[in-house]
Structure formats: C-alpha cells, structure tokens
PDBQT receptor file of N, H, CA, C and O in Angstrom, charges set to zero:
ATOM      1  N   UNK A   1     203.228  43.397  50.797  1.00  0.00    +0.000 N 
ATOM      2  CA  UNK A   1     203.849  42.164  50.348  1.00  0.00    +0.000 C 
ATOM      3  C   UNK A   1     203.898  42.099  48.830  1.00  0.00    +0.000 C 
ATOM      4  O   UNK A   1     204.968  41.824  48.285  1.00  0.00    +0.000 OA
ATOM      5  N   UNK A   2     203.094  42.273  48.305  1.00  0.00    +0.000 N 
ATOM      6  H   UNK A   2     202.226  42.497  48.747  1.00  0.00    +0.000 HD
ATOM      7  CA  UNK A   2     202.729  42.727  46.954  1.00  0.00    +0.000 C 
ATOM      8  C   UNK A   2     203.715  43.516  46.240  1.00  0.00    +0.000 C 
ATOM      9  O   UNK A   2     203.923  43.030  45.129  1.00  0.00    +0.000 OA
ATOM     10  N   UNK A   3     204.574  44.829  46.541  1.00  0.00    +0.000 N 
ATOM     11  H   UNK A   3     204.405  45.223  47.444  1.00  0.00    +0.000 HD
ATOM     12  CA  UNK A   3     205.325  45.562  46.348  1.00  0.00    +0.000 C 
ATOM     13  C   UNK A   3     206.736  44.849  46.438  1.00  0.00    +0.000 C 
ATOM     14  O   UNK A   3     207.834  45.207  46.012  1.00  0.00    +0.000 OA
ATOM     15  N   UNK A   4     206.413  43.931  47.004  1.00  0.00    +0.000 N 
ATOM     16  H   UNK A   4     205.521  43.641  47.349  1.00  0.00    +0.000 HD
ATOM     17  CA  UNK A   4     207.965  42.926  47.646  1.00  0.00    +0.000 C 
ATOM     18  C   UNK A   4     208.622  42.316  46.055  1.00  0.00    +0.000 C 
ATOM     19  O   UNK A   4     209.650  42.379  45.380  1.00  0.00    +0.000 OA
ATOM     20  N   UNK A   5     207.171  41.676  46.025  1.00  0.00    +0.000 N 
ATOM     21  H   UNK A   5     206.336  41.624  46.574  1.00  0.00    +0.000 HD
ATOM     22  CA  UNK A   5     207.515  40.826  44.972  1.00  0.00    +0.000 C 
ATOM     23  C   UNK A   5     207.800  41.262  43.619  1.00  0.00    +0.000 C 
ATOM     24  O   UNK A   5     208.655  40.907  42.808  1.00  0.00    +0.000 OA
ATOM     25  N   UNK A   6     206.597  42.372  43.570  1.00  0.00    +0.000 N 
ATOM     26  H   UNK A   6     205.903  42.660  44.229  1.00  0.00    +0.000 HD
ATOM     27  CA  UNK A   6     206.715  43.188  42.194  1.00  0.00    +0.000 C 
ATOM     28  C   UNK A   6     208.321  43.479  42.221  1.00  0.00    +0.000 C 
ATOM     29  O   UNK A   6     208.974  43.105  41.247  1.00  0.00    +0.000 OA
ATOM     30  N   UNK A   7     209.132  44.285  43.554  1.00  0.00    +0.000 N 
ATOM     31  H   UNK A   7     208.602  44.588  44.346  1.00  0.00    +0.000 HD
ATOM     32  CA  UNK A   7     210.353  44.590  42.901  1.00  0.00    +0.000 C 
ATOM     33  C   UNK A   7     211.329  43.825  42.965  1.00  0.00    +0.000 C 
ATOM     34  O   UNK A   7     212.339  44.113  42.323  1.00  0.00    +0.000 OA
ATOM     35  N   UNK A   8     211.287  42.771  43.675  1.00  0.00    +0.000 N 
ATOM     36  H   UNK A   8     210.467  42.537  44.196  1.00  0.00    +0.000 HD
ATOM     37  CA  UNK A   8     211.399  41.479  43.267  1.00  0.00    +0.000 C 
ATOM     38  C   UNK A   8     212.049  40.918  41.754  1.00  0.00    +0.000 C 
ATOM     39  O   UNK A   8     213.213  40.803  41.371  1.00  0.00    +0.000 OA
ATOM     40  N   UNK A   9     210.843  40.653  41.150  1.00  0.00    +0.000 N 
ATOM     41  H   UNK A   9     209.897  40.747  41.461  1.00  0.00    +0.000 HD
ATOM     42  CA  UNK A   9     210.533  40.546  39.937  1.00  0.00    +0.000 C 
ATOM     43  C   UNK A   9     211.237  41.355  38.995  1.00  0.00    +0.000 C 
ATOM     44  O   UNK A   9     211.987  40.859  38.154  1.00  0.00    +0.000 OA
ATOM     45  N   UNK A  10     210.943  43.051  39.142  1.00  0.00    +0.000 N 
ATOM     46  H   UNK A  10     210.333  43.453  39.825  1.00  0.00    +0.000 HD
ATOM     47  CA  UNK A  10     211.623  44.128  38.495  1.00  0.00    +0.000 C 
ATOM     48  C   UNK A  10     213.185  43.873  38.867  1.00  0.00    +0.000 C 
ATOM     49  O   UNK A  10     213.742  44.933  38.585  1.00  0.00    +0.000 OA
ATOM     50  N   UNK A  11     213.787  43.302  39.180  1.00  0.00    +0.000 N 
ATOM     51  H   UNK A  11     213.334  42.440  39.408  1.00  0.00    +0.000 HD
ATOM     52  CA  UNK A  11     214.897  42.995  39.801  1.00  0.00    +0.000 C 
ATOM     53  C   UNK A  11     215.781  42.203  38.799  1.00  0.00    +0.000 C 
ATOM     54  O   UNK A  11     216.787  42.416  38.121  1.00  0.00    +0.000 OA
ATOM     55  N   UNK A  12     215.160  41.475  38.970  1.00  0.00    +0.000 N 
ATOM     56  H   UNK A  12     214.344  41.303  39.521  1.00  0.00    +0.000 HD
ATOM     57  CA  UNK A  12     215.047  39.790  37.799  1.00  0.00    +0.000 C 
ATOM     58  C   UNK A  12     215.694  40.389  36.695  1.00  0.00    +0.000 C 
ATOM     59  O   UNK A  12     216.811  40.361  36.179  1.00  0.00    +0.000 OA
ATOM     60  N   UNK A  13     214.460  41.014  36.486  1.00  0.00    +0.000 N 
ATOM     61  H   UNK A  13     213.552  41.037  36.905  1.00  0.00    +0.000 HD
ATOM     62  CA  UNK A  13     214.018  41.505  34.830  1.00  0.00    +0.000 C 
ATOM     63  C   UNK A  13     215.624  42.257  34.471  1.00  0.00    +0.000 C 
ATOM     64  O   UNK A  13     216.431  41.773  33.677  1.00  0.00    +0.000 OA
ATOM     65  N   UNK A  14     215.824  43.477  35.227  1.00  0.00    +0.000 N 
ATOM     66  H   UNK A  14     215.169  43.871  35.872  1.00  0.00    +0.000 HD
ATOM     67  CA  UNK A  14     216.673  44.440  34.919  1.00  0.00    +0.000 C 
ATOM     68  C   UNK A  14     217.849  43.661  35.032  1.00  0.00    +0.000 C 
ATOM     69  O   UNK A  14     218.684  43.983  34.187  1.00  0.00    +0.000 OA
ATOM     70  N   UNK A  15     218.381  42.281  36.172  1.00  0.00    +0.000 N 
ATOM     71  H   UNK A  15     217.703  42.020  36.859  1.00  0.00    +0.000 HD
ATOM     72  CA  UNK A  15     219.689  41.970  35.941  1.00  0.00    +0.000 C 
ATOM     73  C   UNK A  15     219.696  41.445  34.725  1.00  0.00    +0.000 C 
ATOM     74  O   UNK A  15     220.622  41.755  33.975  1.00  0.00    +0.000 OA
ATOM     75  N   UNK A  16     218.626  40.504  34.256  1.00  0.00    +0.000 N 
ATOM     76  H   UNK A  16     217.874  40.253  34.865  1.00  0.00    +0.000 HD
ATOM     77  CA  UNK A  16     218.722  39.763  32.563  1.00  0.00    +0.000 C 
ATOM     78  C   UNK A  16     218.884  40.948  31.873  1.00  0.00    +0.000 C 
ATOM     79  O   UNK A  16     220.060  40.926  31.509  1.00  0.00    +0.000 OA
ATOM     80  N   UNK A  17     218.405  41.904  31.511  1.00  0.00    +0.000 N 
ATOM     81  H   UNK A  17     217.450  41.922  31.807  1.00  0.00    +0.000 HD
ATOM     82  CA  UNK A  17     218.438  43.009  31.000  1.00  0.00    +0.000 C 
ATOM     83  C   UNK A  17     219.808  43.596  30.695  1.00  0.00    +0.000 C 
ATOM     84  O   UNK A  17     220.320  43.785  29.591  1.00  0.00    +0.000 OA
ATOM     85  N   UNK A  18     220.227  43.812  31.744  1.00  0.00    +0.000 N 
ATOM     86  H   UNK A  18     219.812  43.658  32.641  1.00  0.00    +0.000 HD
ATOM     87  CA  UNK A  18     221.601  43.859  31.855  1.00  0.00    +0.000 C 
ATOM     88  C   UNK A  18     222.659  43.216  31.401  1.00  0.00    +0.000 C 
ATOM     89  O   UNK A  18     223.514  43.827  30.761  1.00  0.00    +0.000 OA
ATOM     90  N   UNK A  19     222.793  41.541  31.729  1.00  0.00    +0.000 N 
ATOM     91  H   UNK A  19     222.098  41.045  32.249  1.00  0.00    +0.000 HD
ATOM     92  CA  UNK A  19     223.396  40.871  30.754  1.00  0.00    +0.000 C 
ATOM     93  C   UNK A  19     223.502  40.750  29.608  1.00  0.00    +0.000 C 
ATOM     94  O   UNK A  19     224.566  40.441  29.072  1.00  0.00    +0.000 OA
ATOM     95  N   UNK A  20     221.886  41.073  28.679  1.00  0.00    +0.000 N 
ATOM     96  H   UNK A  20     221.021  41.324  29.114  1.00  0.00    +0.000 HD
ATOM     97  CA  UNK A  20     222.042  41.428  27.618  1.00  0.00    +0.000 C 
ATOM     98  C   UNK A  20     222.784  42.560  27.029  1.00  0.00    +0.000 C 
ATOM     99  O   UNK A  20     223.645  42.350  26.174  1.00  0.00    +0.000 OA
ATOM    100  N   UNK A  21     222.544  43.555  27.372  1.00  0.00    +0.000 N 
ATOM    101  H   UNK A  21     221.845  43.726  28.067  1.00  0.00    +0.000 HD
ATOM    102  CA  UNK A  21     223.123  44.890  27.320  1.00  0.00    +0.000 C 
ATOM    103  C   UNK A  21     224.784  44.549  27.062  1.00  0.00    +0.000 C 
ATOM    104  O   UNK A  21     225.375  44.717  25.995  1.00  0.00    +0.000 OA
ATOM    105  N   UNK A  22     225.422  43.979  28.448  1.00  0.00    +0.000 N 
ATOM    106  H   UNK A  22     224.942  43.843  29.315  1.00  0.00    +0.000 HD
ATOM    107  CA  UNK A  22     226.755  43.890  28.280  1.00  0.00    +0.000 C 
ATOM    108  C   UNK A  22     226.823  42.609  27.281  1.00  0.00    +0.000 C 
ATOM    109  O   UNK A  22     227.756  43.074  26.625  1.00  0.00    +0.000 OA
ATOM    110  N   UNK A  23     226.598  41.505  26.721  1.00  0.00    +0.000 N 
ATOM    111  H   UNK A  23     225.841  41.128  27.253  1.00  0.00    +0.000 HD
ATOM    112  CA  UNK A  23     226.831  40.840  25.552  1.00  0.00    +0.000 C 
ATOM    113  C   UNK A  23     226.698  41.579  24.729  1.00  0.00    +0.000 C 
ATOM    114  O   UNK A  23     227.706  41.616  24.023  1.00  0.00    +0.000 OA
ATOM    115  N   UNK A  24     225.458  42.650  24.225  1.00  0.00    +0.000 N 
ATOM    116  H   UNK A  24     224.640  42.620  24.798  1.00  0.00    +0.000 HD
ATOM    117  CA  UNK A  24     225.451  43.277  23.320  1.00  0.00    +0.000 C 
ATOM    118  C   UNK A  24     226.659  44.417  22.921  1.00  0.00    +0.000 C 
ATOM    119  O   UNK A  24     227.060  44.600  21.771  1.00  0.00    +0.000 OA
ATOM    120  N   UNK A  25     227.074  45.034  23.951  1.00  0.00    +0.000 N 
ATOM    121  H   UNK A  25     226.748  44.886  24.885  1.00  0.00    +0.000 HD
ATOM    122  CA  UNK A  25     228.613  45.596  23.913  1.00  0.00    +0.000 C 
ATOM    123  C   UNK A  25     229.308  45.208  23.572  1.00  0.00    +0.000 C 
ATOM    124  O   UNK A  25     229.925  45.886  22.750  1.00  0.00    +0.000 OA
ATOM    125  N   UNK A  26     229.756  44.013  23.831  1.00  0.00    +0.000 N 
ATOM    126  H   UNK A  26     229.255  43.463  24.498  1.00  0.00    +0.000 HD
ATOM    127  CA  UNK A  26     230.639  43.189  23.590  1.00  0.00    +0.000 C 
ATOM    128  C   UNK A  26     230.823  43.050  22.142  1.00  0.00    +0.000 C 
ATOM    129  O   UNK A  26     231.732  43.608  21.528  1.00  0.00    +0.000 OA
ATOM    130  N   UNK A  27     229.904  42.265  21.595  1.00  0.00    +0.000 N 
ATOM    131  H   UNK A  27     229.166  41.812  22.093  1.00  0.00    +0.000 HD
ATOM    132  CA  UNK A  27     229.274  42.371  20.436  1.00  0.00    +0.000 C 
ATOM    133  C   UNK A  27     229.793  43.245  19.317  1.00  0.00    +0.000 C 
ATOM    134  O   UNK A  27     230.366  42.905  18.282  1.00  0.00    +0.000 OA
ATOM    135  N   UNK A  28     229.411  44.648  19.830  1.00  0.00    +0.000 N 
ATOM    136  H   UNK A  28     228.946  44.925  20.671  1.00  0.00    +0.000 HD
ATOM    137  CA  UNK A  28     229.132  45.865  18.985  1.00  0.00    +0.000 C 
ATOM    138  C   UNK A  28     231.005  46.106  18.466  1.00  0.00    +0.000 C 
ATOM    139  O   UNK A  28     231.222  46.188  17.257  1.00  0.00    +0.000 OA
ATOM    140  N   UNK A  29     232.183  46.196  19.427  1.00  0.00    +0.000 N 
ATOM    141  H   UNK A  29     232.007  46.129  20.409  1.00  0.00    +0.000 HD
ATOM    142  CA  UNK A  29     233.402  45.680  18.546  1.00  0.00    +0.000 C 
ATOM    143  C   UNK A  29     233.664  45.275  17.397  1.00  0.00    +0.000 C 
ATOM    144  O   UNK A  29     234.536  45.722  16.652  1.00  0.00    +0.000 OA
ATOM    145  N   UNK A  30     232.838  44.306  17.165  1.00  0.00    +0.000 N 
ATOM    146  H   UNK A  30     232.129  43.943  17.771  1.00  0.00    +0.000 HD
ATOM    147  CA  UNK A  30     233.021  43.475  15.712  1.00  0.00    +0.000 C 
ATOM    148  C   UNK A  30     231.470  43.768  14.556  1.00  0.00    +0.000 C 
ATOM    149  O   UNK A  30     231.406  43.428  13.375  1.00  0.00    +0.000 OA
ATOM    150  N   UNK A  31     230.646  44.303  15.164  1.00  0.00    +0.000 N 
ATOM    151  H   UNK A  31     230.698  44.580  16.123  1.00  0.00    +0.000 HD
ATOM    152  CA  UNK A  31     229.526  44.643  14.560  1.00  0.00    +0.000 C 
ATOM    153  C   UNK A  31     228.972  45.871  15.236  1.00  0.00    +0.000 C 
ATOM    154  O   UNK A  31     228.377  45.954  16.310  1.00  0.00    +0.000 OA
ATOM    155  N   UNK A  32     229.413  47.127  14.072  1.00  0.00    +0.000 N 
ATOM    156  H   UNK A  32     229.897  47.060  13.199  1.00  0.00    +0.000 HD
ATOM    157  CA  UNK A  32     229.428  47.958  14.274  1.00  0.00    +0.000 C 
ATOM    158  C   UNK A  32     227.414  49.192  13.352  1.00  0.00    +0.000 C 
ATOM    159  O   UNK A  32     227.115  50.383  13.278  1.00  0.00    +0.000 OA
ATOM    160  N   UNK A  33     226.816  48.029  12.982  1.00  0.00    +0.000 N 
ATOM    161  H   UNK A  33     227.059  47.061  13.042  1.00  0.00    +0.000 HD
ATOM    162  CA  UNK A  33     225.842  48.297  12.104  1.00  0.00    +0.000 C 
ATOM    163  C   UNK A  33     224.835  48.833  12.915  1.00  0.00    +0.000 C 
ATOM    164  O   UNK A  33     224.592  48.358  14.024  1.00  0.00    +0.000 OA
ATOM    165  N   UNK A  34     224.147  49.920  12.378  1.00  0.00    +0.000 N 
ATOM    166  H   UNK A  34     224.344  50.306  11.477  1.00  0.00    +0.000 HD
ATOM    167  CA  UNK A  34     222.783  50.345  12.988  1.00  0.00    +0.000 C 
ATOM    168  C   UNK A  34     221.917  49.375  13.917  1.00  0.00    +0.000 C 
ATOM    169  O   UNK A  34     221.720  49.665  15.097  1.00  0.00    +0.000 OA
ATOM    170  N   UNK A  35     221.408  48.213  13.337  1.00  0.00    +0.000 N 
ATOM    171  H   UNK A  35     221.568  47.978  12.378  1.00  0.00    +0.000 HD
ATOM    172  CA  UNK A  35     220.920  47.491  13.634  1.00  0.00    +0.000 C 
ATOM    173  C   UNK A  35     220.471  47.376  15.549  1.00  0.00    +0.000 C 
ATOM    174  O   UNK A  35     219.578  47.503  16.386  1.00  0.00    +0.000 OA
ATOM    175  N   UNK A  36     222.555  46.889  15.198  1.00  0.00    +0.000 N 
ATOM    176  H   UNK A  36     223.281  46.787  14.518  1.00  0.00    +0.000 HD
ATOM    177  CA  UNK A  36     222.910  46.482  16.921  1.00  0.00    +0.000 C 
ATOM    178  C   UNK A  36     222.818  47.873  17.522  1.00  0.00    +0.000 C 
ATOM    179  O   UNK A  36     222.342  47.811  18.655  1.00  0.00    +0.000 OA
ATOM    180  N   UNK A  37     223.105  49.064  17.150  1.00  0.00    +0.000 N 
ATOM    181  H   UNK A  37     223.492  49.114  16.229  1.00  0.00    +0.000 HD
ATOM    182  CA  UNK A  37     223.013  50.168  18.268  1.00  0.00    +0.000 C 
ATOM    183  C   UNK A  37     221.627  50.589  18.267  1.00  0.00    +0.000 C 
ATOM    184  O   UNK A  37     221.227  51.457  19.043  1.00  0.00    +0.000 OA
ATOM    185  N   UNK A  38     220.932  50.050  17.490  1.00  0.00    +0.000 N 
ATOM    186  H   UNK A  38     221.256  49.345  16.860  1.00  0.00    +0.000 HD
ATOM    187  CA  UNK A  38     219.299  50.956  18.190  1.00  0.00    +0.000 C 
ATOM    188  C   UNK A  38     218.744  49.787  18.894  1.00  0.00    +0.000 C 
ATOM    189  O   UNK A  38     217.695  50.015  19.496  1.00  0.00    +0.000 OA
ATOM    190  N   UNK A  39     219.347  48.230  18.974  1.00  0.00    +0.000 N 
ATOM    191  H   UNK A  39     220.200  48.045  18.485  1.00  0.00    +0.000 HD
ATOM    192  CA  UNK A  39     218.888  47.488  19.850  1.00  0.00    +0.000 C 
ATOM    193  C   UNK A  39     219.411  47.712  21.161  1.00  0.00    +0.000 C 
ATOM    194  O   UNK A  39     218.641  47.712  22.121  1.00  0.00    +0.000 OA
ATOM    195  N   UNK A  40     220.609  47.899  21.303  1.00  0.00    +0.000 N 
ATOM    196  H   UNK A  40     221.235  47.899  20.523  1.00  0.00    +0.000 HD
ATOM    197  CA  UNK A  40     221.441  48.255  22.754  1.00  0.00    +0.000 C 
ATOM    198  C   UNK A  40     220.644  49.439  22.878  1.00  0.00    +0.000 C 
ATOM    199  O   UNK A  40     220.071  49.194  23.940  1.00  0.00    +0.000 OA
ATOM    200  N   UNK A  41     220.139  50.781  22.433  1.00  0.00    +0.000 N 
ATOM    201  H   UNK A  41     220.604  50.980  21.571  1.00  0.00    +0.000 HD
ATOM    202  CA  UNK A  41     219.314  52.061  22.852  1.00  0.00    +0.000 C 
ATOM    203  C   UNK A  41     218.228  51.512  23.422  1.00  0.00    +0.000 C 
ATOM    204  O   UNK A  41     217.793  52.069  24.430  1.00  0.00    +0.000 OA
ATOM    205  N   UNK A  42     217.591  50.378  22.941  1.00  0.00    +0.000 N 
ATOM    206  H   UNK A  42     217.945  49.926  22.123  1.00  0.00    +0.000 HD
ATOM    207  CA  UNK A  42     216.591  49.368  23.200  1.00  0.00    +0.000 C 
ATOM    208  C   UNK A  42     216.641  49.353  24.587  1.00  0.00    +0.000 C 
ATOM    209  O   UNK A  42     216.117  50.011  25.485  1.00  0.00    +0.000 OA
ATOM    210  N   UNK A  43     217.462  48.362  24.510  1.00  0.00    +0.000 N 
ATOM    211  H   UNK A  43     217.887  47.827  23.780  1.00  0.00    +0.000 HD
ATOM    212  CA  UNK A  43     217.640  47.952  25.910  1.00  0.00    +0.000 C 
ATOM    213  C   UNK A  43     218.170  48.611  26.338  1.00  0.00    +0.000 C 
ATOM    214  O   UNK A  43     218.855  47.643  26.670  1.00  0.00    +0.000 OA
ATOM    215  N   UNK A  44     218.879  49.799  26.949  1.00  0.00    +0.000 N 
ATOM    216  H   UNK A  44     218.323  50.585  26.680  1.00  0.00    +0.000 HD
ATOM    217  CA  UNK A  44     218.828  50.489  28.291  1.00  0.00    +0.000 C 
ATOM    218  C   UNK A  44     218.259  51.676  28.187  1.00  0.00    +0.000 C 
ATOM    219  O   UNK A  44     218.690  52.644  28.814  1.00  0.00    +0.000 OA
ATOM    220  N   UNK A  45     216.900  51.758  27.132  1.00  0.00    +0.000 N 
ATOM    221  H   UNK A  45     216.550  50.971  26.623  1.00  0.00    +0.000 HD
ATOM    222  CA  UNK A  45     215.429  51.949  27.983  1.00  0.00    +0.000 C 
ATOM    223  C   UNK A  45     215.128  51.151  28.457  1.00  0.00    +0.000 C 
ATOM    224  O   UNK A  45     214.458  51.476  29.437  1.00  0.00    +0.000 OA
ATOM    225  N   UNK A  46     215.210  50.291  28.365  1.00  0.00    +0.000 N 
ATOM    226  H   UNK A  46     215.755  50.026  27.569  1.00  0.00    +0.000 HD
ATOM    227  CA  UNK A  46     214.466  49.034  29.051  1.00  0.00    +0.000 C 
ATOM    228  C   UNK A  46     214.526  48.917  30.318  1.00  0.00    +0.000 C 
ATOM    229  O   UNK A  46     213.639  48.958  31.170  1.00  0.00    +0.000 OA
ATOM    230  N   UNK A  47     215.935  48.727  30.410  1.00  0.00    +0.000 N 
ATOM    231  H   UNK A  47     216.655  48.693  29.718  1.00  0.00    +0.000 HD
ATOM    232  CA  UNK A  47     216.351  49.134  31.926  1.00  0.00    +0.000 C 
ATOM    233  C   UNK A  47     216.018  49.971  32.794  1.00  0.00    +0.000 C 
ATOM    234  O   UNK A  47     215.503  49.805  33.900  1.00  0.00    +0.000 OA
ATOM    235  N   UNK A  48     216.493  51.365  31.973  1.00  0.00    +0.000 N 
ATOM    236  H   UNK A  48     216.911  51.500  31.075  1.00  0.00    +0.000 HD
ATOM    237  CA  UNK A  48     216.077  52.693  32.757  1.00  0.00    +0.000 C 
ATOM    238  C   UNK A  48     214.385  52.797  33.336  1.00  0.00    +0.000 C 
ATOM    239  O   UNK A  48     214.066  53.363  34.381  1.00  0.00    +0.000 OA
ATOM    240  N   UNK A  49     213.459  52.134  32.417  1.00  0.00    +0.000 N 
ATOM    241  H   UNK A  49     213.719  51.674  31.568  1.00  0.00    +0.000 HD
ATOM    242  CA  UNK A  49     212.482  51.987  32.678  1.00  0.00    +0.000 C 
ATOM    243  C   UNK A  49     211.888  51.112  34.127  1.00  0.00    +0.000 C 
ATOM    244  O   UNK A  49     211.079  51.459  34.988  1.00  0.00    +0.000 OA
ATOM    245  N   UNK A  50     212.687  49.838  33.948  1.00  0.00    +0.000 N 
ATOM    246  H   UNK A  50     213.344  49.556  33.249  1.00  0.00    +0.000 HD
ATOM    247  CA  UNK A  50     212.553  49.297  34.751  1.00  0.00    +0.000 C 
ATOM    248  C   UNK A  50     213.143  49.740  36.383  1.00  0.00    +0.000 C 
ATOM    249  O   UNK A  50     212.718  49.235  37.422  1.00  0.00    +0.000 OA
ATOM    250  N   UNK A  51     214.140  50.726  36.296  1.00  0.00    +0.000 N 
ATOM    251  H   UNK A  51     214.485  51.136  35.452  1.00  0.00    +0.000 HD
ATOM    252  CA  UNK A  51     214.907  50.927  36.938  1.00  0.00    +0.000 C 
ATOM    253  C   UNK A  51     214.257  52.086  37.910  1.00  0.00    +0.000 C 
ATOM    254  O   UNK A  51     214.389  52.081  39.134  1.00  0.00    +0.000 OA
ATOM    255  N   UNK A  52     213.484  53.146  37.113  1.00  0.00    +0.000 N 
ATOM    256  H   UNK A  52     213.377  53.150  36.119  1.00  0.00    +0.000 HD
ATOM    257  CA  UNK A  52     212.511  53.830  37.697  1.00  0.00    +0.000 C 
ATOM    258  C   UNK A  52     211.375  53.073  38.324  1.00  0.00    +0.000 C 
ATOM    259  O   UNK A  52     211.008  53.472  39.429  1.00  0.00    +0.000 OA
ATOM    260  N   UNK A  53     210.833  52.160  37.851  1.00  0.00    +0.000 N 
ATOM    261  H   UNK A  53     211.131  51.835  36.954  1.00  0.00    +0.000 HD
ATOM    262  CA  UNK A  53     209.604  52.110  38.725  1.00  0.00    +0.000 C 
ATOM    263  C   UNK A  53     209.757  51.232  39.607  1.00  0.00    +0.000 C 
ATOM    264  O   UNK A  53     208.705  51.052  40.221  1.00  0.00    +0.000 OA
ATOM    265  N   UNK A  54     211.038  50.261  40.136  1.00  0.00    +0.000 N 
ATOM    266  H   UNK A  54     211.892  50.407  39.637  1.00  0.00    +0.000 HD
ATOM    267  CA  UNK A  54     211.786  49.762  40.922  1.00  0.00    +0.000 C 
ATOM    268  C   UNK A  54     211.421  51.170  42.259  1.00  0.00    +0.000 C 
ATOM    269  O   UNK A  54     210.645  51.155  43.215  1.00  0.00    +0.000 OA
ATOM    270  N   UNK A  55     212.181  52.039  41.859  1.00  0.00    +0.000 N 
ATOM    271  H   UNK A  55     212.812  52.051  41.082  1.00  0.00    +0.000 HD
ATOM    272  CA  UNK A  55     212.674  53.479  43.012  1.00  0.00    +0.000 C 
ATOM    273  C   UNK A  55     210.918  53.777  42.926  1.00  0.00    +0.000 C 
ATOM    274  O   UNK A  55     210.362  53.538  43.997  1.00  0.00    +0.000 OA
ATOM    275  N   UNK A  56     210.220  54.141  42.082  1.00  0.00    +0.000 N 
ATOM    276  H   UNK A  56     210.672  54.336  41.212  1.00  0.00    +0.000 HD
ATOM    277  CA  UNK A  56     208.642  54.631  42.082  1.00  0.00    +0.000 C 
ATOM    278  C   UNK A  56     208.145  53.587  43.410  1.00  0.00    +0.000 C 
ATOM    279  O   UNK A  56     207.807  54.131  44.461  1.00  0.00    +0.000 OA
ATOM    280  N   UNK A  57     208.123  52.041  43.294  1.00  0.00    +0.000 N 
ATOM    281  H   UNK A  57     208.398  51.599  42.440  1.00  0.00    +0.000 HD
ATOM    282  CA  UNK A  57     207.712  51.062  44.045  1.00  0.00    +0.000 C 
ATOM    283  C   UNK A  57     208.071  51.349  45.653  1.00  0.00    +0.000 C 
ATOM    284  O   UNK A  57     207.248  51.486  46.558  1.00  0.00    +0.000 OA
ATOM    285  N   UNK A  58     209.746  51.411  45.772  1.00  0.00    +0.000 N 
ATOM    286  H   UNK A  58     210.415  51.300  45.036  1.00  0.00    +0.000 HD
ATOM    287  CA  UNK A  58     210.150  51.572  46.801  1.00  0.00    +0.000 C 
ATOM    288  C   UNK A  58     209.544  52.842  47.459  1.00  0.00    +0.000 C 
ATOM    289  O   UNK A  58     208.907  52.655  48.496  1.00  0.00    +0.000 OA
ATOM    290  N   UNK A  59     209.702  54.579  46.816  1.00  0.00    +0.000 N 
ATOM    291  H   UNK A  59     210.219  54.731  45.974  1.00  0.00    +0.000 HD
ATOM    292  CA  UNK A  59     209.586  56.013  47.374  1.00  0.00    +0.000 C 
ATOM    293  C   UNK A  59     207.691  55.420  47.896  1.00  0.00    +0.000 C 
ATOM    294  O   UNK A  59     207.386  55.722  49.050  1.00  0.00    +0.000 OA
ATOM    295  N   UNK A  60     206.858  54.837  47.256  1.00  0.00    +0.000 N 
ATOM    296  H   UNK A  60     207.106  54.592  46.319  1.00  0.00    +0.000 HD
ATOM    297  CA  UNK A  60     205.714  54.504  47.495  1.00  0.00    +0.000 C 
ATOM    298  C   UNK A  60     205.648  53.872  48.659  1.00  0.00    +0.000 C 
ATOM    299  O   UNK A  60     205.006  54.483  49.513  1.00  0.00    +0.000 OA
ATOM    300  N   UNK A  61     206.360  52.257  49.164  1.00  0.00    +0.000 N 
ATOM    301  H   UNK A  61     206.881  51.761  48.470  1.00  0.00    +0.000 HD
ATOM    302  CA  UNK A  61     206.371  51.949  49.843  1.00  0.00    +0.000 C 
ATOM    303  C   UNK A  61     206.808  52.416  50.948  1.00  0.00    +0.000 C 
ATOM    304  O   UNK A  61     206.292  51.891  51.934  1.00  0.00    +0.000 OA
ATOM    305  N   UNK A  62     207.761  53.411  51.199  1.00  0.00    +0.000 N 
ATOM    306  H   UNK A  62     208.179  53.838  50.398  1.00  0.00    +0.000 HD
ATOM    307  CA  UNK A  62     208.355  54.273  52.434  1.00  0.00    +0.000 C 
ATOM    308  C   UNK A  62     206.562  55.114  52.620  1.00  0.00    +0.000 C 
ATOM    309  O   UNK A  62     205.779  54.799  53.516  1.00  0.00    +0.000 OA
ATOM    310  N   UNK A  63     206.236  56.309  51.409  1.00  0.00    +0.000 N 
ATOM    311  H   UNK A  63     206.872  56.565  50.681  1.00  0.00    +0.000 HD
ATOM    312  CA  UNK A  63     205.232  56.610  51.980  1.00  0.00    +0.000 C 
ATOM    313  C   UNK A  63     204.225  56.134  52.736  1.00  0.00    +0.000 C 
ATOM    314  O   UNK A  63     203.622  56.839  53.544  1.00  0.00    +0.000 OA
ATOM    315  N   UNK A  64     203.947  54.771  52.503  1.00  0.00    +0.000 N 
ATOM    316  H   UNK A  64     204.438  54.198  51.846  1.00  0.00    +0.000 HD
ATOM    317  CA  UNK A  64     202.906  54.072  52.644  1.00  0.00    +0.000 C 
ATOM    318  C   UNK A  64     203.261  53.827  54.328  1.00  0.00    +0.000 C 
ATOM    319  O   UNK A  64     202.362  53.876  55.168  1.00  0.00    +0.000 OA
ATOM    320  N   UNK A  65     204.620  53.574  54.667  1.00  0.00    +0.000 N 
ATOM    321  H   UNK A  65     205.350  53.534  53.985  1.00  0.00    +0.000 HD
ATOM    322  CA  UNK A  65     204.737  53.277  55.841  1.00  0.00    +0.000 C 
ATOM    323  C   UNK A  65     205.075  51.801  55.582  1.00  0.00    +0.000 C 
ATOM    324  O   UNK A  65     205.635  51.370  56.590  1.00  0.00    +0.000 OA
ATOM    325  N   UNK A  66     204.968  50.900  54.686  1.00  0.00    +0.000 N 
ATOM    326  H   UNK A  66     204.514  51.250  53.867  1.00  0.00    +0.000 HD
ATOM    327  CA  UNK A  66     204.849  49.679  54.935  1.00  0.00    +0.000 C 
ATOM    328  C   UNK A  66     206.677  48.926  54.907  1.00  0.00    +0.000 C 
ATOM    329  O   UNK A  66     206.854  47.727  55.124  1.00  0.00    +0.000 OA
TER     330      UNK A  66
C-alpha cells in the first residue's frame, strides 16, 4: 500500500514537473539566455529522476508479488 502512494505522489510531482518544463519552453523563444537552459536541464533531470524510481517502485512491486 505504501508503494501505492509513494507512486502516487511521484506522479504528482513529475506531472507539475512537467508543466513547468513545457512553460519553460515556451518561454525559452523569447529568452534565449543561459540562465533559462540550465534551468529547463534542471528540470528534466528532475523528471527523469523521478521517472525512474516511479518504474524502480513498480519492477519492485511486481517482484514482490504485491
């Protein structure tokens, strides 16, 4: 149940994540400065991060049987 929620949660996280990401695209058109592209690199590690231990949670939970 525990695993539910955690990815759950990781869920959350990565769609906000996401929205940011695509505003930040958006964005980057008219502001083209360092700044904004090592924050967008930012964030989709962020994602990717989140995005792995989402699949880590799940491949666990199949092992587990649960």
């Amino acid at each position: 149940m525990k695993n539910k929620t955690e990815i759950r949660d990781l869920q959350e996280e990565h769609k906000k994540l996401d929205r940011e990401t695509t505003d930040l695209e958006k964005g980057r058109n008219s502001d083209r400065s360092t700044t904004t592209k090592y924050s967008l690199v930012e964030l989709k590690k962020a994602k990717l991060a989140i995005k792995d231990k989402i699949n880590f949670l799940r491949t666990k939970k199949k092992k587990n049987g649960n």
